[in-house]
C-alpha positions in Angstrom: 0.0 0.0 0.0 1.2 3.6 -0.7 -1.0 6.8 0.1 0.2 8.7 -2.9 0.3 6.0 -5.7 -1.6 3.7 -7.2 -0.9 0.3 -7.2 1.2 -0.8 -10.6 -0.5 -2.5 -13.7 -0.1 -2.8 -17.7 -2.1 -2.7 -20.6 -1.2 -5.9 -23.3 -2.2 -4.9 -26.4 -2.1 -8.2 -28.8 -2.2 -8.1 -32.8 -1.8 -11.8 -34.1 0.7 -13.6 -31.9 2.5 -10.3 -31.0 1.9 -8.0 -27.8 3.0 -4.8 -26.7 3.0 -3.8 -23.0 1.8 -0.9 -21.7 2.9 -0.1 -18.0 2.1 1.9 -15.5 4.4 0.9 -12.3 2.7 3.5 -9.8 3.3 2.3 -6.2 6.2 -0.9 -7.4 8.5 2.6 -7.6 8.1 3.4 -4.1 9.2 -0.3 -2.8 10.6 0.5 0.9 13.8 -0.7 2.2 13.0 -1.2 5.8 9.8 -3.4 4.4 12.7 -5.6 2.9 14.5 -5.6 6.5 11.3 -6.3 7.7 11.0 -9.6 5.9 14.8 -10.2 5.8 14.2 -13.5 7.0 12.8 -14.7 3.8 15.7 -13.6 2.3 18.2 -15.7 4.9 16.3 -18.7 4.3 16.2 -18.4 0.4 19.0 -20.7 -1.4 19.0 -18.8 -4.6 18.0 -15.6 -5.5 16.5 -14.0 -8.5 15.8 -10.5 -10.1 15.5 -8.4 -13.0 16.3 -5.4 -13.9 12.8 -3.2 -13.5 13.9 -4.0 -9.9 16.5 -1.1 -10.3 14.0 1.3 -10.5 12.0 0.1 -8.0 14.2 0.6 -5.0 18.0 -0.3 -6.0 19.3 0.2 -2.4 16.8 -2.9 -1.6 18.4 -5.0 -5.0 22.1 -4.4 -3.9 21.1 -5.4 -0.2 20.1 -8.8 -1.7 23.1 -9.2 -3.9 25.6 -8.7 -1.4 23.8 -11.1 1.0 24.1 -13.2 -1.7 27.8 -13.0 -2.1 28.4 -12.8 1.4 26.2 -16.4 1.9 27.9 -18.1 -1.5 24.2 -18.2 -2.7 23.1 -18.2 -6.6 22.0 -14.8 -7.9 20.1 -14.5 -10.9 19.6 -11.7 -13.1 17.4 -11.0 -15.9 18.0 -8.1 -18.3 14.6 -7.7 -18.8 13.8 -5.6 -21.5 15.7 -3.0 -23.8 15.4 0.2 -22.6 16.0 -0.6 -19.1 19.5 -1.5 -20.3 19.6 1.7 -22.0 18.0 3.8 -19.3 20.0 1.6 -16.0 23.3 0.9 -17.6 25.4 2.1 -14.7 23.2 0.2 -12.3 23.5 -3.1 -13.9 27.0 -2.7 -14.6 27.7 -2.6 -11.2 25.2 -4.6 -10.8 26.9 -7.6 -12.7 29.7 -8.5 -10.8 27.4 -10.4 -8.5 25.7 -12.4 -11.1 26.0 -15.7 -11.3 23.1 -16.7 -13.7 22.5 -13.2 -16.4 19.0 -13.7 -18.9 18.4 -12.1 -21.6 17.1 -12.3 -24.7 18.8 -11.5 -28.3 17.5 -7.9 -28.2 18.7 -7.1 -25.1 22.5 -8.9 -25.4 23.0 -6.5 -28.6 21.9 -3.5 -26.5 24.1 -4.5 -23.7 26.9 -5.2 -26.1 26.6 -1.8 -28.0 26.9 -0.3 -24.5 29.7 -2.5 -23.2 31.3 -1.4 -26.5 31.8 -5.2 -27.2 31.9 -5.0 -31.0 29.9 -7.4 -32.1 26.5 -8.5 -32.3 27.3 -12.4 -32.7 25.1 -13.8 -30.0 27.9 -16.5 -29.1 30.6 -13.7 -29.2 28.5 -11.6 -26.7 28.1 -14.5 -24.4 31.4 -15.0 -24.3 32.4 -11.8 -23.6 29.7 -11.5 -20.9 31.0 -14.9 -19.1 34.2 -13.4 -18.5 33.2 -10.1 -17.1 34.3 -9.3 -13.4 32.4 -11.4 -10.7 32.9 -11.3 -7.2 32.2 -14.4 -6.0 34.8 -16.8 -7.8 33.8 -19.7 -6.2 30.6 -20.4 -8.5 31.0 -19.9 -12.4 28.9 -17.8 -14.4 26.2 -18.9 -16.3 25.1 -16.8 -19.6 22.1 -17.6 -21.9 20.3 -15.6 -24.4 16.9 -16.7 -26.0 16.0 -16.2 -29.6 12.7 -17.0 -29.7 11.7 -19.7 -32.3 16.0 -19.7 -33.0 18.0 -21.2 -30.7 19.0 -20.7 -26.9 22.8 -19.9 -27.0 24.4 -20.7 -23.4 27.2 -21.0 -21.8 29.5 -21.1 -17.9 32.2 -19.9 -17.1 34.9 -21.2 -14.1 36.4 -18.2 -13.2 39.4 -20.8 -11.0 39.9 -23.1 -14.5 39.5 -20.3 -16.6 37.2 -23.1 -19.0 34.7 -21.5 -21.4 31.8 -24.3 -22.2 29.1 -22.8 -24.3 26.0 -24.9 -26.5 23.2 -24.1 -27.7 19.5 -25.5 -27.8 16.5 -25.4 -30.3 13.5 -24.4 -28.9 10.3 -26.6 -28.4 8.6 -27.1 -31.7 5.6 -25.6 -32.0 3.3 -24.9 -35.5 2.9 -21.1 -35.8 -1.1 -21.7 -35.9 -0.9 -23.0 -32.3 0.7 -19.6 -30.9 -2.3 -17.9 -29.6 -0.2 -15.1 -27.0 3.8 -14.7 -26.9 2.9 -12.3 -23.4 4.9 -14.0 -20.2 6.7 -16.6 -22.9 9.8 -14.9 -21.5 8.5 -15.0 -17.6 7.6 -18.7 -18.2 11.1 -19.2 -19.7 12.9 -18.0 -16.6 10.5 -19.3 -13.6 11.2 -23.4 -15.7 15.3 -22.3 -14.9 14.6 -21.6 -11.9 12.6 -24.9 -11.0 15.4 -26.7 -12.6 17.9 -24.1 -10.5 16.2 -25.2 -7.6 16.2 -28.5 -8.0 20.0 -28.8 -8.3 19.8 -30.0 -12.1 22.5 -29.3 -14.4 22.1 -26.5 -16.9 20.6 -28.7 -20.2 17.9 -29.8 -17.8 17.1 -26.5 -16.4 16.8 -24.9 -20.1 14.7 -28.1 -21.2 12.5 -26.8 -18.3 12.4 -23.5 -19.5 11.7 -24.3 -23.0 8.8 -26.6 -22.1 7.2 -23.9 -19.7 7.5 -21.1 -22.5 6.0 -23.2 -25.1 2.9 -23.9 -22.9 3.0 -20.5 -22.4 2.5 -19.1 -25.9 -0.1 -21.5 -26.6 -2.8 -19.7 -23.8 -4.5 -16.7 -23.7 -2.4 -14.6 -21.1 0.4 -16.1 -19.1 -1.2 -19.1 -17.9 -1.1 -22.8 -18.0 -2.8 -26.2 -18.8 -4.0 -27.6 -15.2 -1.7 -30.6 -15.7 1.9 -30.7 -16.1 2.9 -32.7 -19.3 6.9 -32.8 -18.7 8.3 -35.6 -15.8 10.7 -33.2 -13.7 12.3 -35.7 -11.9 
């Protein structure tokens, strides 16, 4: 609740199986630290942590709290780019912001905005993630994980070990679907990161955890909104 701002929502408007979002953030700008000291505890008893970057503008006090706990605790952080002109708006915060990564999403749009303001070069979605595997990172004792999505192309991906200095990157083709069976691409991305992080969670190795993600993003464009079919059809064990 805030007494001066509405609480946040977005408009989706859809043509075909495209969508544009239309925010209005209201009260998520005015996100209190002392309410995340208040509920610090969920924080202490969390194993792996996730953000994205809309959180920067939300309260970025609050999102470096959480990343150096993270550090400090030798727990995963994740980090999504999440969308375009965030980058472009936040780069100084994410680029401080990325030395505590240990998992960085994105998607191909947002790698070649991130590499034309790294200055990287190149818009080579393998060169990028390569270049952004190797970028500073605090905590040395977990690699760094990188993976852009290309939609229907394929996921490139790759870790890091910042103590062997051993690069392993793949890639993996997305979940085929017929293009008469997309009904809504909004969430697709959402859906995408919450299957990692069931896989993340689960302790499985990084193939898994993007086979997760690709299953739960392909359900995803196939419903109206980002929902799902009541019953699973992937075995996650």
């Amino acid at each position: 609740m805030h007494k001066d701002q509405p609480t946040g929502c977005c408009g989706v408007l859809i043509k075909d199986n495209k969508r544009c979002l239309l925010p209005l953030l209201g009260a998520a700008t005015q996100y209190p630290t002392e309410h995340l000291k208040k509920e610090w505890k969920a924080i202490e008893n969390s194993k792996l942590l996730y953000t994205t970057a809309y959180f920067i503008s939300t309260n970025n006090e609050a999102l470096m709290m959480i990343a150096r706990h993270a550090l400090a605790e030798n727990k995963m952080f994740i980090f999504n780019l999440a969308a375009t002109f965030w980058i472009e708006k936040y780069f100084k915060e994410i680029n401080e912001l990325i030395p505590y990564c240990d998992v960085i999403i994105g998607n191909g749009e947002e790698a070649s905005i991130l590499s034309k303001m790294k200055g990287y070069g190149t818009d080579d979605k393998m060169e990028i993630m390569k270049k952004m595997l190797v970028e500073e990172k605090k905590n040395s004792k977990r690699t760094r994980t990188v993976i852009i999505t290309q939609g229907h192309q394929e996921t490139v991906a790759g870790t890091y070990d910042f103590d062997t200095k051993k690069i392993e990157t793949f890639t993996l083709s997305p979940t085929k679907i017929d293009q008469k069976d997309i009904v809504d691409t909004n969430g697709a991305g959402d859906s995408f990161a919450g299957g990692l992080l069931v896989g993340l969670a689960l302790g499985k190795d990084l193939k898994t955890c993007l086979t997760y993600a690709n299953y739960l993003g392909w359900e995803c464009i196939q419903q109206i909104g980002c929902t799902f079919p009541p019953q699973c059809k992937m075995n996650l064990s």
